[in-house]
N, C-alpha and C positions, 0 to 999 in steps of 0.2 A: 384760183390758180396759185396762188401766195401757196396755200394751206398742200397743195397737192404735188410743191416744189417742195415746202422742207422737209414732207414727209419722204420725197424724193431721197433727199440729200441724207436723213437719217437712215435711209432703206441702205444708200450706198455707203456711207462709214460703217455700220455696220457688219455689212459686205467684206469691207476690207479689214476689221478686226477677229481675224480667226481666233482669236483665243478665246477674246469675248463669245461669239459664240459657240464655243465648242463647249467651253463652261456654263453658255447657259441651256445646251442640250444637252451635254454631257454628264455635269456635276449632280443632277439630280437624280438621273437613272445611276447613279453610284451609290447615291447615299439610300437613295430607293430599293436598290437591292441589297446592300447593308443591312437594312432593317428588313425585309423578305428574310434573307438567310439565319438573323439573332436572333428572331420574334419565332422562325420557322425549325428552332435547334433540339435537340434531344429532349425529350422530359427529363425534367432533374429526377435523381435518383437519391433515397435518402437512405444514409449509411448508420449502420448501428454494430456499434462493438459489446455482447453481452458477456460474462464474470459467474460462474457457478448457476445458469438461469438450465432450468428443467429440459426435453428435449420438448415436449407438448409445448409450452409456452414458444419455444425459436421455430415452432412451426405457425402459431399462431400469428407470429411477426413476419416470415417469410409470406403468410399467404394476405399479410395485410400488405406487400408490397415494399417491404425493409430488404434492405442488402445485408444480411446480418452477419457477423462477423466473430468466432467464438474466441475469446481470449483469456484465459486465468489470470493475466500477468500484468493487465492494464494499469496506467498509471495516466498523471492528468499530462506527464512530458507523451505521451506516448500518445494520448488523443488529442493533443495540437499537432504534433508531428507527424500522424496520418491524416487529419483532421476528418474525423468520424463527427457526423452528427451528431451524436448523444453515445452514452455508454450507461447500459443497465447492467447494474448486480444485486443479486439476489446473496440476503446474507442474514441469519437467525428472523427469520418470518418477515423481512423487511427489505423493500425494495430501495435500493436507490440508485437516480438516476440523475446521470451529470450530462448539462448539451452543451454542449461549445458554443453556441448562438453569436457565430461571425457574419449570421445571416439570420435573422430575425425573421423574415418567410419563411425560411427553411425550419428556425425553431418553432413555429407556432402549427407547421404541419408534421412534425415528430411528434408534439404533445396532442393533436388532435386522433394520429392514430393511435398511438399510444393508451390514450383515456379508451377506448375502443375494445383495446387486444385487452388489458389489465382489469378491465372491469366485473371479471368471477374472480378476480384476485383481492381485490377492492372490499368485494361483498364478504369475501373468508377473513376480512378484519385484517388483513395485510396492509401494513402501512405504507406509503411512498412517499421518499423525500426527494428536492427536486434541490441540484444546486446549479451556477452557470459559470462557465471558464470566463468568458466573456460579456460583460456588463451585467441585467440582473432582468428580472421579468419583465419589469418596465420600460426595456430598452425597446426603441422603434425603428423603424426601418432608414428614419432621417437620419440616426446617428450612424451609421456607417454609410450614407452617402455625405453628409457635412463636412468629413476631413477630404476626399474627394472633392467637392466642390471648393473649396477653400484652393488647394492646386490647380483647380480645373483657371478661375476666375485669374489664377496670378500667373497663367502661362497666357490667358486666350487677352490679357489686357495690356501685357507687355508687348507680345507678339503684335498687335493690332496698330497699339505707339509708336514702337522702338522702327517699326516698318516703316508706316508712314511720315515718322519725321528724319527716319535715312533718305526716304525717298524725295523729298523736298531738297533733301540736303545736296542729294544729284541732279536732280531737274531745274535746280536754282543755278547751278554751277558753280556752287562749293568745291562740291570732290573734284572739278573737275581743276580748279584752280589747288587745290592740293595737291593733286598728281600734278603740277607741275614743278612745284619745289622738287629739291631733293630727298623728302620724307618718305620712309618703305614703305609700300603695302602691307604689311604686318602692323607697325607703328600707326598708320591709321586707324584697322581695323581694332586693334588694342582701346586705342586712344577714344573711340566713338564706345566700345563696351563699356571702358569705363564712365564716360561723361553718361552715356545715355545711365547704364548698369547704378551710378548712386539713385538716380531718380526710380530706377524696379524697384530697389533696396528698400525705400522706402516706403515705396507703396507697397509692397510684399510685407512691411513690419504692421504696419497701416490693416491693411484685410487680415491676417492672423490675428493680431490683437481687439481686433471687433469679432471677427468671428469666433472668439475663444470667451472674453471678457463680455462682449456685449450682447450676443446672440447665444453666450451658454452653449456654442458645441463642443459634443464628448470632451472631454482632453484628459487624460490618462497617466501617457508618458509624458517624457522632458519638453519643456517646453524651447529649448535651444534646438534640441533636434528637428523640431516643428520648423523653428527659421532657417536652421542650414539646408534642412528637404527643401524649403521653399524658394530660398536663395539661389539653389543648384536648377531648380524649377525656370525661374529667371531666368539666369543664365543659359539654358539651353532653348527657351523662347526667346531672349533676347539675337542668341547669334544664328536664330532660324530667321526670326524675322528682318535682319539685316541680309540674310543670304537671297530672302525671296524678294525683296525690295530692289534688287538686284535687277530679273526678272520681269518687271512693273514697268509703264511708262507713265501709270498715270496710277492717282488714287483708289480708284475706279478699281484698276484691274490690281490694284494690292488687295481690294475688301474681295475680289471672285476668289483668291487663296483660301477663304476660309471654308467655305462649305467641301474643298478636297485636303485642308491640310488639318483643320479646327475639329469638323464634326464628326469623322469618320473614327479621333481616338476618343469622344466622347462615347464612343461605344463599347470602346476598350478600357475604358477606366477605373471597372470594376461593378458599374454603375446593373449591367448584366453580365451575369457570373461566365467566364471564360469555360469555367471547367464544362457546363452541360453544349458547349457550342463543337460542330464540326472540330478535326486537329487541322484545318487550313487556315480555318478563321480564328482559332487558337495562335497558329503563325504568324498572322498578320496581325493579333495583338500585340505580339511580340519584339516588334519593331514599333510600336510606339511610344518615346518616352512620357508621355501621362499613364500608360500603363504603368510603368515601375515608380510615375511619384506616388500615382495615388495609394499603389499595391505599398511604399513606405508610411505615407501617411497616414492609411487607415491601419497600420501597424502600431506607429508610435501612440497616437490620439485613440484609437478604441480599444487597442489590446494592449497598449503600455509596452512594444518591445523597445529594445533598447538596440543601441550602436551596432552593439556587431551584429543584432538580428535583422540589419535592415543593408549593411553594407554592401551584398550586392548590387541590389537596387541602387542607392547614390553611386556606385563607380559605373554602373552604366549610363545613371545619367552624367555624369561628368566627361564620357566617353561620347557620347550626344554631341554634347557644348563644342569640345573638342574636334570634332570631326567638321561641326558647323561652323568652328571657325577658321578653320586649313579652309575651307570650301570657299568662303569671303574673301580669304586671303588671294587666292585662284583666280575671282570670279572678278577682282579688280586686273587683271593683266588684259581684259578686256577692254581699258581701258589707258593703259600705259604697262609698257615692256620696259620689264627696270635689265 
């Protein structure tokens, strides 16, 4: 009877926690079809820009299944800025062929068909040189998920903190004896990014500097722009996870935020390629700031861009932070009307 009561009693809290479980039937048939529609997206398509190459040969590429692309005029600004797969030109009995390899699957299935189409070229003593815009033959598929994950780790471990020890900080009845003085809702919210914000600060210096120096990932570019990408990273996990702590009554129901706030941009992160996916689900990457760190960060750290090649991305994410924190600022008048 004991045993058939508390199961009772757990049947009825429960019951009476709709979130709980809306999230626990809900958030999985999310994330479940999330991965149905990414796993279920377009075949990549690989793009190739050829330079003086024969009509025979760009047939022999079209029917090896290349998007091929004729251009005399190609230059290496010109194959990052439409980013073409590869670019073959043909020039005194010699082939050369440059891949942009910002995608290491994608380069290793250009040189697979490639060796395929060129092989009566190969046999006629035609030579082929092979160069790479980005990184070099040896480069692996890790290295352009590392600088991503480097982001991914310093958004999903602030967010996970900075939440649950706001949320103490209300269910203790701190805030609530704050909001009793005459301190503004802005001044708090400030005052907790900052207290909370040195301690990201440093753990954000903390994992970059291990994952650069200790673990050997890519790193390229500046290594300052690594910490202001990551800082700005922070900060707009920092003042999410203060907004959704808001939201929580319990620890409990902070850790259900992750599988609808956490996992669904781990899919957007670059981690699978946006460009082969549906334009909706292209949309809904779009709105995620780990999309724009990572799409910075695997900028600076594997293709070396620099400041103004990445500023869109950091003024969105600061545009993130900023939004999320008017929102905090809001979501205390629920609590006292100044």
């Amino acid at each position: 009877m004991r045993i058939v009561a508390l199961v009772t009693r757990i049947i009825q809290q429960m019951r009476r926690d709709k979130r709980t479980l809306a999230l626990l039937f809900l958030a999985p048939l999310l994330v479940l079809s999330l991965m149905y529609f990414i796993f279920n997206s377009n075949e990549q398509v690989v793009t190739l820009v050829v330079s003086h190459v024969p009509t025979e040969l760009i047939e022999k590429l079209e029917a090896a299944d290349f998007e091929v692309t004729e251009n005399n005029d190609v230059t290496i600004a010109k194959l990052k800025k439409q980013k073409y797969d590869g670019w073959l030109a043909l020039h005194n009995n010699q082939i050369k062929l440059t891949l942009l390899n910002d995608d290491p699957t994608t380069t290793k299935a250009v040189m697979m068909k490639l060796s395929q189409v060129l092989q009566p070229e190969q046999a006629s003593n035609m030579t082929i040189t092979t160069d790479y815009v980005y990184g070099n033959k040896d480069t692996a598929i890790f290295d352009i998920f590392s600088p991503m994950l480097i982001g991914f780790f310093v958004f999903f471990f602030v967010f996970l903190i900075t939440g649950i020890a706001l949320l103490k900080e209300r269910t203790s009845g701190t805030l609530e004896r704050l909001l009793a003085t005459p301190i503004k809702r802005s001044e708090i919210v400030v005052g907790y990014l900052i207290g909370y914000g040195l301690f990201a600060f440093m753990q954000t210096i903390i994992i970059v500097l291990f994952g650069i120096y200790i673990l050997n990932i890519v790193h390229v570019g500046s290594i300052w722009l690594v910490f202001f990408i990551n800082i700005l990273i922070a900060l707009v996990s920092l003042s999410l996870g203060a907004l959704l702590s808001s939201f929580a009554a319990s620890e409990f129901q902070m850790m259900q935020f992750i599988p609808i706030v956490i996992v669904p941009q781990v899919f957007f992160s670059g981690i699978f390629p946006l460009d082969n996916m549906a334009e909706w689900l292209q949309s809904i990457g779009h709105i995620m700031p780990l999309y724009y760190a990572a799409d910075a960060l695997n900028g600076v750290m594997y293709k070396g861009y620099s400041f103004n090649e990445i500023v869109v991305n950091l003024v969105i994410l600061a545009c993130f932070a900023m939004i999320f924190i008017m929102l905090n600022i809001i979501s205390l008048k629920k609590y006292r009307s100044l």
